[in-house]
C-alpha positions as CSV (number, residue, x, y, z in Angstrom):
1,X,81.5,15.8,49.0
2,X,79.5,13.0,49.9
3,X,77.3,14.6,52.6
4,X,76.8,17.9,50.1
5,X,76.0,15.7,47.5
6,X,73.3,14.2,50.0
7,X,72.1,17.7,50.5
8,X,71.5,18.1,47.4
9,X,69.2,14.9,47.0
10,X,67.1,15.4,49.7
11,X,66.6,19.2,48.8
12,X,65.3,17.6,45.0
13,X,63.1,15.3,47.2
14,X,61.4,17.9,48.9
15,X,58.3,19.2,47.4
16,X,57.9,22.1,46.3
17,X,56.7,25.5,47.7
18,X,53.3,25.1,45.8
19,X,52.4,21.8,47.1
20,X,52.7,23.0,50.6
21,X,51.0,26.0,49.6
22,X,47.8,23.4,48.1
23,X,48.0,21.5,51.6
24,X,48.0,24.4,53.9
25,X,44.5,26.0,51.9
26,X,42.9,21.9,51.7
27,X,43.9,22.2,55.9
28,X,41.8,25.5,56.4
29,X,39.3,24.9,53.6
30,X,40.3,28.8,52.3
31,X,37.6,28.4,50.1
32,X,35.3,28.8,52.6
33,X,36.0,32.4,53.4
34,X,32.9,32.8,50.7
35,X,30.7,32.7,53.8
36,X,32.0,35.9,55.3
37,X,33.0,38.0,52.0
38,X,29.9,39.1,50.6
39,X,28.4,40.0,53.8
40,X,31.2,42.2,54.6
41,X,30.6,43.5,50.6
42,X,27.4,44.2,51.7
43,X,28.2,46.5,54.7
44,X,31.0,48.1,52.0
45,X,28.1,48.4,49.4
46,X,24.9,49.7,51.5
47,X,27.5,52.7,53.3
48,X,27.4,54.7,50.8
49,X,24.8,53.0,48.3
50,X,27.5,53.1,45.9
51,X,30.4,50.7,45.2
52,X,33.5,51.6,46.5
53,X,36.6,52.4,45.4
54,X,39.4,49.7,44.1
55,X,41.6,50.3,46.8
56,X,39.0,50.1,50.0
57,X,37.4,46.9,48.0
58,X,41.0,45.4,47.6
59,X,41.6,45.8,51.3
60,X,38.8,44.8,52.7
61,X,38.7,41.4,50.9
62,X,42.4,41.0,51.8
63,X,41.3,41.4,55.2
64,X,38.5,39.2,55.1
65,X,40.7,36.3,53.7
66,X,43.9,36.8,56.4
67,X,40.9,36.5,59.4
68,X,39.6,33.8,58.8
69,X,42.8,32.4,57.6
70,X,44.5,33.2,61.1
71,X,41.1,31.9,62.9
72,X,41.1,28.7,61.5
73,X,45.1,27.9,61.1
74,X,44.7,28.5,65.3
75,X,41.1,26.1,64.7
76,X,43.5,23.6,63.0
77,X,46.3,23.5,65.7
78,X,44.2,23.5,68.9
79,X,42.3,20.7,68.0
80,X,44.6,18.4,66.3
81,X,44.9,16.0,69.3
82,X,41.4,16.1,69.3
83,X,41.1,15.6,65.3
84,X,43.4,12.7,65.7
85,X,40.9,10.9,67.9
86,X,37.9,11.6,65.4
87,X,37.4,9.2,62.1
88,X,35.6,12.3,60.2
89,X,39.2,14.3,61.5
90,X,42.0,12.0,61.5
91,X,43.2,13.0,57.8
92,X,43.9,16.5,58.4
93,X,47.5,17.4,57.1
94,X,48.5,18.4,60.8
95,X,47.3,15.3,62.7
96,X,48.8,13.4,59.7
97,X,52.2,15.2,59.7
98,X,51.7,16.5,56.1
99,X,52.3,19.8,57.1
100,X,53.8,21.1,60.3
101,X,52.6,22.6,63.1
102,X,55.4,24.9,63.1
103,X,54.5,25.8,59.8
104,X,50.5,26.5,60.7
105,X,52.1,28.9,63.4
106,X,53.9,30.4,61.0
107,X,51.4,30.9,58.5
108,X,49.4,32.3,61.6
109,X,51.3,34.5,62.4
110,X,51.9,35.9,58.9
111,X,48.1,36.1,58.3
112,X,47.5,38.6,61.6
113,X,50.2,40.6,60.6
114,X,48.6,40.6,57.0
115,X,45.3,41.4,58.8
116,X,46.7,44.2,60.4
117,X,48.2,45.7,57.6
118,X,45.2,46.1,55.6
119,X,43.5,47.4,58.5
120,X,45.9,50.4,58.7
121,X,45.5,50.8,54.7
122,X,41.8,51.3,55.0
123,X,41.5,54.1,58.2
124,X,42.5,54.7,61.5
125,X,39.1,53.4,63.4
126,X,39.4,49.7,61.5
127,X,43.0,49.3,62.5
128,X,42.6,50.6,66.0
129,X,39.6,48.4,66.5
130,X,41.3,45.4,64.7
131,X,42.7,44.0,67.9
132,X,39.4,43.8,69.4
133,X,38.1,42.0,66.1
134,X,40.8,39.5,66.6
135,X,39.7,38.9,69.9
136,X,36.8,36.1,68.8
137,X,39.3,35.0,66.0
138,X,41.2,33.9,68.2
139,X,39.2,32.4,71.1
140,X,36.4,30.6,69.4
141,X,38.1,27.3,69.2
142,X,38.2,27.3,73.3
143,X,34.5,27.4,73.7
144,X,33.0,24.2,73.1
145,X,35.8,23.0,75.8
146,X,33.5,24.6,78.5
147,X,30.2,25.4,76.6
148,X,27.4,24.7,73.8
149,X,27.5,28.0,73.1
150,X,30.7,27.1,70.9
151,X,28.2,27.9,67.5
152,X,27.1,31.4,68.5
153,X,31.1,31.8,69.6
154,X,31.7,31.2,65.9
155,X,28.4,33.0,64.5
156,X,29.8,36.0,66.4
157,X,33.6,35.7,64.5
158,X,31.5,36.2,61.3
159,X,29.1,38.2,62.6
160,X,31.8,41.2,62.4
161,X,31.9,41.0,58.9
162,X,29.0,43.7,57.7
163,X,30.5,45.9,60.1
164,X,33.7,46.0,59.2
165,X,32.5,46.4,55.6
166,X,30.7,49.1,56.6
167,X,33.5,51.2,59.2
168,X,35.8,50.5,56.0
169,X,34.0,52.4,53.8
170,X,32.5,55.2,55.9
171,X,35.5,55.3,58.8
172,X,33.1,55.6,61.1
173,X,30.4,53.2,63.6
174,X,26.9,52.8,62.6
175,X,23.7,50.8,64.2
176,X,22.4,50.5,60.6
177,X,24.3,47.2,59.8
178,X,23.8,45.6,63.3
179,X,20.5,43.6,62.4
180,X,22.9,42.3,59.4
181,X,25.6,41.0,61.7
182,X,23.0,39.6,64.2
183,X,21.5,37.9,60.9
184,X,24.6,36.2,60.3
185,X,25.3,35.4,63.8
186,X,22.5,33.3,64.0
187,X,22.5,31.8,60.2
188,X,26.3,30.7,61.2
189,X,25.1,29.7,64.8
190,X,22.4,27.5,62.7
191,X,23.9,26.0,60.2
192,X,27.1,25.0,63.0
193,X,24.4,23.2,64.8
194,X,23.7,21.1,61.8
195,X,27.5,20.5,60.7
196,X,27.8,19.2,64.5
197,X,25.6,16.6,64.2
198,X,27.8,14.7,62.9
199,X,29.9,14.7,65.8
200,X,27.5,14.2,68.4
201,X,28.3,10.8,70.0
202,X,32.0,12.0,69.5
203,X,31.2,15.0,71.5
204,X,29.6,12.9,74.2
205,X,32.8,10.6,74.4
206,X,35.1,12.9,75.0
207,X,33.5,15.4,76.9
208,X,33.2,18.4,74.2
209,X,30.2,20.9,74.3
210,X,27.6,21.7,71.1
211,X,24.0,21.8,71.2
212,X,23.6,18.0,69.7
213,X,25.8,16.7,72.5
214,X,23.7,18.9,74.9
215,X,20.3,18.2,74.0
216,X,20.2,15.7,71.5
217,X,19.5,15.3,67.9
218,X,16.0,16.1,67.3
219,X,16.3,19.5,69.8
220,X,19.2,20.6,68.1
221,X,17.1,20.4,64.8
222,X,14.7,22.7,66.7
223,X,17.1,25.5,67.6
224,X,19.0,25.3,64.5
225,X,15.4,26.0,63.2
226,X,14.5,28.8,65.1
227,X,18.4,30.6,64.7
228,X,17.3,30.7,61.1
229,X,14.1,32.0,61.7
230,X,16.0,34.8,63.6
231,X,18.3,35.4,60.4
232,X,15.1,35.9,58.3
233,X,13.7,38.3,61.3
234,X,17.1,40.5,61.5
235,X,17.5,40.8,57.5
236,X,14.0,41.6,57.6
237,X,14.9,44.6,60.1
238,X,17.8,45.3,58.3
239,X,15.8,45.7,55.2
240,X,14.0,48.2,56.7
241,X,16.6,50.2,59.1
242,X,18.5,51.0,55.7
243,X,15.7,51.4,53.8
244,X,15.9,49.0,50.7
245,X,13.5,48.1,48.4
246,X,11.6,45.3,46.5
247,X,14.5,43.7,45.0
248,X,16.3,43.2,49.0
249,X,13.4,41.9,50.0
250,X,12.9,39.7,46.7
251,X,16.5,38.4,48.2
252,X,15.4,37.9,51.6
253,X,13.1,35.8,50.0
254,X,15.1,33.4,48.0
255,X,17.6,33.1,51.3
256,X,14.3,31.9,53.2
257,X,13.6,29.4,50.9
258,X,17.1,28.2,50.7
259,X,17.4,27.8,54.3
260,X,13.5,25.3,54.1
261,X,15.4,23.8,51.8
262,X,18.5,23.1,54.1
263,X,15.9,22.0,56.7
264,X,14.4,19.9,54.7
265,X,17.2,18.0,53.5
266,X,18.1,16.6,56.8
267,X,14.7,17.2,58.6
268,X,14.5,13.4,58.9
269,X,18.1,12.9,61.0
270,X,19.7,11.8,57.7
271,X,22.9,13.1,57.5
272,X,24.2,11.9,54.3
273,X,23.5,15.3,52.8
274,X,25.1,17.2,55.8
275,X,28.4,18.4,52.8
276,X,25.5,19.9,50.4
277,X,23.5,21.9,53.4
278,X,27.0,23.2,54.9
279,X,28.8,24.2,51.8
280,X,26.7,24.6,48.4
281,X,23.2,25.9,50.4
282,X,25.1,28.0,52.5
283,X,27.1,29.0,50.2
284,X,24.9,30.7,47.7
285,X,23.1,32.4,50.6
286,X,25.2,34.9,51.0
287,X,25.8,35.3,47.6
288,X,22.5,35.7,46.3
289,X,22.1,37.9,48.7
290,X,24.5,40.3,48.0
291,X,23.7,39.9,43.6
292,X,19.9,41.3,45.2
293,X,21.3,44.0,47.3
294,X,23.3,44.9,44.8
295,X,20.6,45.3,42.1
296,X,18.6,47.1,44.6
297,X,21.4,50.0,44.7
298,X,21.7,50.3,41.1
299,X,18.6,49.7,40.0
């Protein structure tokens, strides 16, 4: 009776299911997946010039959001030795035992086999490609062990996006959306390069790769400039390879501005507004591009 009634207290004590749930999207900053989403809307959208249906809409963002929650629950557990070691890192739920690393397997696992799944529900081609789409999901993490390339590595992950959009709506492969994923394989690969500045002398210490580490503060301000210029070149194409109008390129517009603005606010080495250029500049970008696009359909 005594060891039941034990039980029982320590199964009050526990928290519950939704607090776990709370820690678990803080640990992979779900929120995030706004970077990827409209940019596989816009492959979706620019297909067929039309909006699609519910179902291939519902699927695709389920998709979207069990990626990138598989890629970085895998980000989370590979480097939480290494998180452990870094003062910006040291928090995280794993490295602080918050949440387990059993669980983050877990919740892994669940998330491919989530991934999967809407694969199959949207046509045959996206599910039979999906393993090869989890391929840089899954091996990203690895690269700056061995390279700076590590930000194109991740560029590339997200990169995928407008074309899976696009073989979700039309079951089929087009060169049409390529300048749009090359577009967002350099914006990522940019704005990564920036986000890692912050960890430069870390990087240096314990013998991790990234472009600051590599070649230094002000040159990694260089090539982070000229990935975005790249972006603005491959939307540019984009524009023009599916034909859009005014109001696309009105859009291309506002993103280049947005990214001199994201330049601008750190093109002196200060780092103190590192959290604004990673997540609110970047995260309109994609947005506002997709609200132009968008109108440029239906106008």
């Amino acid at each position: 009776m005594g060891m039941s009634r034990m039980r029982r207290a320590e199964f009050k004590n526990e928290p519950p299911w939704w607090s776990n749930a709370k820690i678990f999207f803080e640990l992979i900053k779900f929120e995030h997946t706004l970077f990827a989403l409209p940019f596989a809307y816009l492959g979706m959208l620019l297909a067929e010039r039309e909006w699609p249906s519910f179902g291939v809409f519902f699927w695709v963002t389920v998709a979207m959001a069990a990626a990138r929650t598989a890629g970085m629950t895998l980000n989370r557990i590979v480097d939480k030795d290494t998180d452990a070691l870094n003062p910006r890192t040291s928090k995280r739920a794993l490295v602080t035992g918050v949440f387990s690393v059993t669980a983050a397997w877990f919740a892994m696992a669940v998330a491919l086999a989530v991934f999967f799944f809407a694969a199959a529900m949207l046509n045959p081609l996206c599910f039979k490609l999906s393993p090869l789409a989890v391929v840089p999901l899954l091996t990203y993490h690895y690269v700056k062990r061995f390279s700076w390339l590590c930000h194109f590595a991740l560029g590339l992950v997200l990169a995928t996006a407008p074309l899976g959009g696009w073989m979700a709506v039309t079951g089929s492969f087009s060169w049409v959306p390529v300048p749009l994923s090359l577009g967002v394989l350099f914006w990522v690969a940019g704005f990564d390069t920036l986000y890692s500045l912050q960890d430069m002398d870390f990087d240096k210490t314990h013998g991790l790769h990234s472009i600051p580490a590599r070649f230094g503060q002000n040159q990694a301000l260089r090539i982070s400039r000229r990935c975005h210029i790249a972006t603005v070149v491959f939307l540019a194409v984009f524009g023009w390879a599916a034909g859009l109008g005014v109001v696309y390129w009105f859009g291309v517009l506002v993103v280049s501005l947005l990214l001199i603005v994201e330049h601008s606010l750190i093109a002196d080495g200060d780092l103190s507004k590192i959290n604004t250029v990673f997540f609110t500049v970047n995260g309109w970008i994609g947005v506002l591009l997709l609200v132009f696009t968008f109108l440029e359909v239906f106008r």
